[in-house]
C-alpha positions as CSV (number, residue, x, y, z in Angstrom):
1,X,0.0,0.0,0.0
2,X,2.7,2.3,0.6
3,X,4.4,1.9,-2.7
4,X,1.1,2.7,-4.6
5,X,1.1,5.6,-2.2
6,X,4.6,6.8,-3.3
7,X,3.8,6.0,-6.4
8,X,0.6,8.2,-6.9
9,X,2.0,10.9,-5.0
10,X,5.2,11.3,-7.3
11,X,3.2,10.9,-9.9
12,X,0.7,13.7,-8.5
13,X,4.1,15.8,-8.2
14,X,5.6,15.4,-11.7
15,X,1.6,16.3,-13.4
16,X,2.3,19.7,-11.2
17,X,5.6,20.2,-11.9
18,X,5.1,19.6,-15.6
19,X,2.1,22.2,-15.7
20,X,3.9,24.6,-14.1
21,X,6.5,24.2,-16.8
22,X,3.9,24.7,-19.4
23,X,2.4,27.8,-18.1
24,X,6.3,29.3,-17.7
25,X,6.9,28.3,-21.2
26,X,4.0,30.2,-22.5
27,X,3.9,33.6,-20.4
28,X,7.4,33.9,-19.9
29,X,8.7,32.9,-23.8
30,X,10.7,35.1,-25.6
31,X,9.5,36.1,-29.0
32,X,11.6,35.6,-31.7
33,X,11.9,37.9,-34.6
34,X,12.1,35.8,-37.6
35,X,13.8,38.7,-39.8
36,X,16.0,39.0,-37.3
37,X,17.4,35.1,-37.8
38,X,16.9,35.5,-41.6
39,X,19.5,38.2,-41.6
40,X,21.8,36.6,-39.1
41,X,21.3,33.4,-41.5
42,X,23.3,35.9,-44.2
43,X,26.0,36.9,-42.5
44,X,29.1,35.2,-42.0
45,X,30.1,35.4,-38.6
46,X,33.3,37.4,-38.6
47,X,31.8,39.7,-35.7
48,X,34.5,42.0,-36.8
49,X,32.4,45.4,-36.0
50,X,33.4,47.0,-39.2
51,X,29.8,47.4,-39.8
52,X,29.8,49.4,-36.5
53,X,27.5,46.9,-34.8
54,X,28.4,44.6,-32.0
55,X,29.0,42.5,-34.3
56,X,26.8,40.1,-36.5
57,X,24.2,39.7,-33.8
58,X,24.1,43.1,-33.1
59,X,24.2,44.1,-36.9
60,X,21.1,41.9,-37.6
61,X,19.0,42.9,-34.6
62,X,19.2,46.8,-36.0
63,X,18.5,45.6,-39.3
64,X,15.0,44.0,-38.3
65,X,14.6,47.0,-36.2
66,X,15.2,49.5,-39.0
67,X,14.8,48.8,-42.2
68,X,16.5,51.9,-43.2
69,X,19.6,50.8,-41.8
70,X,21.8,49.9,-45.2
71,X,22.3,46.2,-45.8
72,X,25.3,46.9,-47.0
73,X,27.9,47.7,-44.1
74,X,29.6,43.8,-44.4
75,X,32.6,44.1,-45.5
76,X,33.4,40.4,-45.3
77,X,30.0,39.2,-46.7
78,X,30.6,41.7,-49.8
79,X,27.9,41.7,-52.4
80,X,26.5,38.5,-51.8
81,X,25.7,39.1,-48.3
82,X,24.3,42.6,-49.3
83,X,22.2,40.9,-51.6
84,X,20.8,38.0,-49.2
85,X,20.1,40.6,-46.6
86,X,18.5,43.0,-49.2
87,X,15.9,39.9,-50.0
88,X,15.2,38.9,-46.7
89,X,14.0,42.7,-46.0
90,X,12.2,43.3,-49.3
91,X,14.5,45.9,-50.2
92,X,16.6,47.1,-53.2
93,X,20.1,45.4,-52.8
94,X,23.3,47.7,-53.1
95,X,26.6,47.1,-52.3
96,X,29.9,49.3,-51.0
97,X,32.8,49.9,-52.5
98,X,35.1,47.4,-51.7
99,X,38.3,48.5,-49.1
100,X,41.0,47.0,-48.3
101,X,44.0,47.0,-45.7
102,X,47.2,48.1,-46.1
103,X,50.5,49.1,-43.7
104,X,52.0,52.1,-43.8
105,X,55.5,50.9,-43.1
106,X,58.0,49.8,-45.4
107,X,60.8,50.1,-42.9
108,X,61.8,46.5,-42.5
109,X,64.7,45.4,-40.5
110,X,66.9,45.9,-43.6
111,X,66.0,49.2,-43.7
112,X,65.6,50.6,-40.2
113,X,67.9,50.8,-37.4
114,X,67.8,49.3,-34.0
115,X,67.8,51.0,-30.1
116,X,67.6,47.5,-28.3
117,X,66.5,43.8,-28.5
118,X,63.3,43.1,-27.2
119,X,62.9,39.4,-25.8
120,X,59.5,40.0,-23.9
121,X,55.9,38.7,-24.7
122,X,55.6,38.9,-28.3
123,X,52.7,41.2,-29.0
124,X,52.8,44.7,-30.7
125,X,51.4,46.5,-27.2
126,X,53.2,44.7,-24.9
127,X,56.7,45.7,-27.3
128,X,55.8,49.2,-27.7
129,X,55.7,49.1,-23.8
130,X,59.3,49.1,-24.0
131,X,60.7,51.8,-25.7
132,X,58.6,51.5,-29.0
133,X,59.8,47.8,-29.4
134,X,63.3,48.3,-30.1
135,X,63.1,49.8,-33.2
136,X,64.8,52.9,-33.7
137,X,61.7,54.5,-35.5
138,X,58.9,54.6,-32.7
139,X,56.1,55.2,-35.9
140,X,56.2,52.1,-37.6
141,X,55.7,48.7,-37.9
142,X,56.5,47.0,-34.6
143,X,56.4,43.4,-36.3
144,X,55.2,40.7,-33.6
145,X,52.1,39.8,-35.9
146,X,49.1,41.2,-33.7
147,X,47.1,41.5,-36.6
148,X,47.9,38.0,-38.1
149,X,46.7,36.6,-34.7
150,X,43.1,38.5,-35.5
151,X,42.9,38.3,-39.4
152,X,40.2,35.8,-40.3
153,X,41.5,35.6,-43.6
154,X,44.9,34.3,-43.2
155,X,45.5,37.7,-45.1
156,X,49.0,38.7,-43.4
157,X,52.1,37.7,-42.7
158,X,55.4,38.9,-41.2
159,X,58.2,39.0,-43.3
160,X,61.6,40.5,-42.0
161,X,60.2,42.0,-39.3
162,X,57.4,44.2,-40.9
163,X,53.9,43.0,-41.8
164,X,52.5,42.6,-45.2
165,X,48.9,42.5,-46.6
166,X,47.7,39.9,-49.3
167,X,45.1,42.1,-51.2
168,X,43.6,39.3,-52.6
169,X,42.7,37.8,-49.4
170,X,41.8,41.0,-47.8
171,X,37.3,41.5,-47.2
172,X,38.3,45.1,-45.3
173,X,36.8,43.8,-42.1
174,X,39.5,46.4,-40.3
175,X,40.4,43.9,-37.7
176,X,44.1,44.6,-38.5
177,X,43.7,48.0,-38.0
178,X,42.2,47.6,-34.8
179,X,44.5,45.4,-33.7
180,X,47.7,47.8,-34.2
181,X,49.3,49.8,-31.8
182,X,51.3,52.3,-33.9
183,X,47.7,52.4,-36.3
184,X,50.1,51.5,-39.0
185,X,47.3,49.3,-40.9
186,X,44.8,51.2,-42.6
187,X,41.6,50.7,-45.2
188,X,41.9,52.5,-48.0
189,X,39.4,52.1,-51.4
190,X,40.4,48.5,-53.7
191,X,41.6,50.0,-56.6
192,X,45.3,50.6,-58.1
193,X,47.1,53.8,-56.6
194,X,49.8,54.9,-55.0
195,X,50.1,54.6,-51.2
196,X,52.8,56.5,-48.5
197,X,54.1,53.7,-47.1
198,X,55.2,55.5,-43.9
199,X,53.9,56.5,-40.4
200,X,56.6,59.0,-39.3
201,X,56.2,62.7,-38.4
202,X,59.6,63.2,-37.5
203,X,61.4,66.0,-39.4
204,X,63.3,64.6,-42.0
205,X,66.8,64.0,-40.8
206,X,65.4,62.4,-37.8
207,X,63.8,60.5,-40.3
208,X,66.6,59.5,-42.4
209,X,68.7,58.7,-39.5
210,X,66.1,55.5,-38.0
211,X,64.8,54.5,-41.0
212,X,66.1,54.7,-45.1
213,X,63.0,54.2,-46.6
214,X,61.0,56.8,-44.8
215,X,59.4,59.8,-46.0
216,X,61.4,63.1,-45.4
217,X,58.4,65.1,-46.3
218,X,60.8,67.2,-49.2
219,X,57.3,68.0,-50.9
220,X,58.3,66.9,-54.2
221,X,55.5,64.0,-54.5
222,X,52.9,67.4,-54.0
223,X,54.8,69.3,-56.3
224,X,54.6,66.8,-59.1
225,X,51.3,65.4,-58.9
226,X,49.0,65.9,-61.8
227,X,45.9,65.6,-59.7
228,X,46.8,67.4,-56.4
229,X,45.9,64.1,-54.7
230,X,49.0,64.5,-52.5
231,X,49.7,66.6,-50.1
232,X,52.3,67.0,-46.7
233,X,50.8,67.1,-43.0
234,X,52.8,67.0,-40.2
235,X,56.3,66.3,-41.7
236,X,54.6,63.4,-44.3
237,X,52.8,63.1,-47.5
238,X,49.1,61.7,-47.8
239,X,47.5,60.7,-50.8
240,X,44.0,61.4,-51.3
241,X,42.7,58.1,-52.5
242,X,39.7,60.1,-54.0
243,X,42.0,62.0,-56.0
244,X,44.6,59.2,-57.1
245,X,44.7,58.2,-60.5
246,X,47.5,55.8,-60.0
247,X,49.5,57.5,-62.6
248,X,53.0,57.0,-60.6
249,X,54.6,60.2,-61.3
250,X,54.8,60.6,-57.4
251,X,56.0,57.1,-57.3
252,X,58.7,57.9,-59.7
253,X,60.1,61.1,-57.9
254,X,60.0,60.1,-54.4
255,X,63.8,60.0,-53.3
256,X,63.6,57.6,-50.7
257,X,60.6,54.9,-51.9
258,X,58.6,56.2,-48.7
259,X,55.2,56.3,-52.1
260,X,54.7,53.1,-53.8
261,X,52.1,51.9,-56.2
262,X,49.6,49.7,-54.5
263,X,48.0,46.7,-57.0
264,X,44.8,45.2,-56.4
């Protein structure tokens, strides 16, 4: 008799428990917004930020919310992704201009000289903790791969000390960038032009005297260029990506090879 008891009552206990659970499941659900998933469905997962969301999740969730939010801010998705979140909201599909990263550093350790030999954790930030990383140029490259560890893309590589950028493998997600210390990695527009492959701000016989590839800021690359894209700020040229035609004519008068033509 007392078994049957038990029996019943645990059985009494599990109905109650398991309409309890019923009831919570219904009044305490969260919805789901199936736009929302759709979206998150097209994108690929890189949660990179470069759309300026917190990442994909966050990306998708003010997409549902505002459909006047573009559906093209992923950079790693590209067009197709622009395309399948363009569906998915009913809307017109359009896509960005591709970008893609590059480092603004060419002095590699052929080229620039040296303070000290650093032998600590081998990260950018924890190098340029210790006087810039040894380098005898604090600007540039610091060359313990920081943004190899984040790119998805297996787009970089460190190659005698300085970093280097596979265009080809590049989506622009600005991970790199993010990644640097010295903010020596930068997205610039995917086409063919010429690019100042230098960081420094030093004057330029400071400049000469850490680094022999680095831009001395003697004007001649504004002077020469047919379509003004260049200009000097701060002891070093910039070139206007909006304004480069990727002639070369700066390429071919800098004296030190500080402006180089970028191929994509």
């Amino acid at each position: 008799m007392s078994i049957l008891t038990a029996t019943i009552l645990v059985g009494v206990i599990g109905l109650v428990c398991a309409l309890i659970l019923v009831i919570a499941s219904h009044y305490m659900a969260v919805k789901v917004n199936e736009t929302e998933l759709a979206i998150r469905a097209c994108l690929p997962g890189a949660n990179c930020g470069a759309c300026g969301y917190s990442g994909c999740d966050g990306y998708a969730a003010a997409l549902a919310a505002d459909s006047t939010i573009a559906a093209n801010l992923c950079r790693p998705g590209g067009a197709e992704a622009a395309e399948k979140i363009a569906a998915a909201l009913g809307v017109t599909a359009s896509v960005a201009d591709p970008v893609s990263a590059y480092v603004r550093c060419s002095g590699d350790c052929n080229a620039r000289g040296q303070i000290c030999h650093y032998e600590g954790v081998q990260t950018c930030s924890a190098a340029k903790l210790l006087f810039g990383g040894g380098s005898a140029c604090t600007f540039g490259c610091l060359g313990y791969g920081s943004c190899v560890a984040v790119c998805p893309n297996n787009a970089i590589c460190i190659e005698n000390d300085i970093a280097h950028i596979d265009p080809r493998r590049c989506v622009g997600c600005g991970l790199c960038a993010k990644a640097c210390p010295n903010k020596v990695i930068t997205l610039i527009p995917a086409k063919n032009q010429s690019v100042v492959t230098c960081s420094s701000q030093l004057k330029g016989p400071k400049v000469k005297a850490a680094c022999k590839v680095g831009c001395i800021g003697c004007t001649k690359c504004a002077k020469v260029c047919p379509a003004g894209a260049v200009t000097i700020e701060n002891n070093l040229a910039r070139v206007d990506p909006e304004k480069c035609t990727g002639c070369g004519v700066c390429v071919d008068n800098c004296p030190t090879g500080a402006i180089r033509a970028y191929e994509f």
